[in-house]
N, C-alpha and C positions, 0 to 999 in steps of 0.2 A: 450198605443200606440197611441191614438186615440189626445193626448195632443201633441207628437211628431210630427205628421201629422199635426196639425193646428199651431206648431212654423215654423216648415220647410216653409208652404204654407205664412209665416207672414215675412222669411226671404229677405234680395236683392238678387238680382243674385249673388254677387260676395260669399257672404256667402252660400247659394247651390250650389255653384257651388268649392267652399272650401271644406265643407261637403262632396259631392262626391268626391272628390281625395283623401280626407284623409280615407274614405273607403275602394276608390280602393283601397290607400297603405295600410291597414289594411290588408283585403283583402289580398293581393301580400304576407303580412308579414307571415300568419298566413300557407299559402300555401308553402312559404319558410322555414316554423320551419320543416317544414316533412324529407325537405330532410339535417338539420341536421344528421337525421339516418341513413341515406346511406353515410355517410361520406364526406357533399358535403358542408359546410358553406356557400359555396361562393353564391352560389343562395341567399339565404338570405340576407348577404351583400350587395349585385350587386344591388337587389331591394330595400334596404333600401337606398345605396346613390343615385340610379336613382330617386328614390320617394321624395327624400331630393331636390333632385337640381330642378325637374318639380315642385315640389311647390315652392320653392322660384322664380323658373322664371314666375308660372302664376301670383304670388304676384308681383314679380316686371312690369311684362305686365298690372296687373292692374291698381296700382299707377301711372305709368309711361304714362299709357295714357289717365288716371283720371285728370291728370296735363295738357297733353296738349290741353285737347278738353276743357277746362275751357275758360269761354268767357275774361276774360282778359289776355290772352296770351301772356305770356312774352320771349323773342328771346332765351332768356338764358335755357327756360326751352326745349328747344330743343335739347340743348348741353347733358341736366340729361338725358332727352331720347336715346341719340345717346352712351353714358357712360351704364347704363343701359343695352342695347343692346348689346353691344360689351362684358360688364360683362356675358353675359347670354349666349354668344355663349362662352365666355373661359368654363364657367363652366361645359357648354353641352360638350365642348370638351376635357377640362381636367376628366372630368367623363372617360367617353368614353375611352380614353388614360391608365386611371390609373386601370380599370377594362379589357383592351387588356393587359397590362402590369401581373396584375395580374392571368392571365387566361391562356395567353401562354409562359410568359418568369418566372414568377416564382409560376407557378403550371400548373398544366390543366382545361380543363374543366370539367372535371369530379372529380377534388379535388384541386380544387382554389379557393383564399381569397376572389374574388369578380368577381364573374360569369358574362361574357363579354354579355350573352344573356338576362338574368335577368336587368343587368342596360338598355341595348334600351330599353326593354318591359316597366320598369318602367320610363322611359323619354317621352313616347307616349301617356298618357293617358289623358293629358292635351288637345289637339289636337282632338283627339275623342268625348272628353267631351264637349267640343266649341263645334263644329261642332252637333252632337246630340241632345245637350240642344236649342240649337238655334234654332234649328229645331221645336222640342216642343213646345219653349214658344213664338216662332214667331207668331203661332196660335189662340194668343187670340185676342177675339172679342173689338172689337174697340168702344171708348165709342163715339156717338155724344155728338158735341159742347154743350156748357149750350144753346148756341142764336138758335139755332133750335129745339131743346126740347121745349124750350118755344115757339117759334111759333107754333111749332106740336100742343101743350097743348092747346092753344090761338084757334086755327083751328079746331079741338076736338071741344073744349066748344062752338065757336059759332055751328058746323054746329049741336050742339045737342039741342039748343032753339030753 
């Protein structure tokens, strides 16, 4: 466990912060196999493709603005971001669309293909995740410059002769 904790703490943000969503959806998943039993698929489904689409949009949020905060900035890569963006709300809203379709025009919510409450839930976790982690790792202690250290050190040493 103890090897776990020190790759985690060794990872980028983007990779913990990968790591936790695919838990959450792990998570969401394993909580969704229950109500298999009670005759309800659909929660299951609804979470598996809301979990599908928030990871591909935090992936695409990351890339997309890994590119544009690059110091050689190029006009066009404004256009990938704008394409990108506009991908990420169809797929939030064909999600959304296709598990309303599924939930009340052909089943219900209580025995349909893809549970309309299950996909939001799993479309939100990304947003939470931001927001909380940031929070966190805003925290940490700030290193001084190398050029003041060494004066510290410099200052130190004589006032100790």
């Amino acid at each position: 466990m103890a090897s776990l904790v020190e790759k985690y703490r060794n990872w980028s943000d983007f990779k913990k912060n990968m790591f936790i969503l695919l838990m959450v959806a792990l998570f969401g998943a394993i909580v969704g196999i229950g109500f298999i039993f009670i005759d309800n698929i659909g929660v299951l489904l609804g979470w598996l493709l809301g979990s599908a689409v928030n990871i591909f949009a935090y992936v695409t949020m990351y890339y997309g603005s890994k590119r544009l905060l690059t110091p050689d900035a190029d006009p066009k890569k404004g256009y990938f971001a704008l394409v990108w963006a506009v991908l990420r709300l169809a797929f939030y809203a064909g999600c959304l669309l296709l598990s309303g379709f599924a939930s009340f025009k052909w089943g219900t919510l209580a025995h349909g293909y893809c549970n309309i409450i299950a996909t939001a839930l799993a479309l939100m976790p990304t947003w939470v995740m931001l927001v909380i982690t940031t929070l966190f790792r805003s925290h940490k202690p700030k290193e001084e410059p190398v050029a003041e250290r060494q004066e510290t050190a410099e200052t130190d040493k004589k006032e100790g002769e």
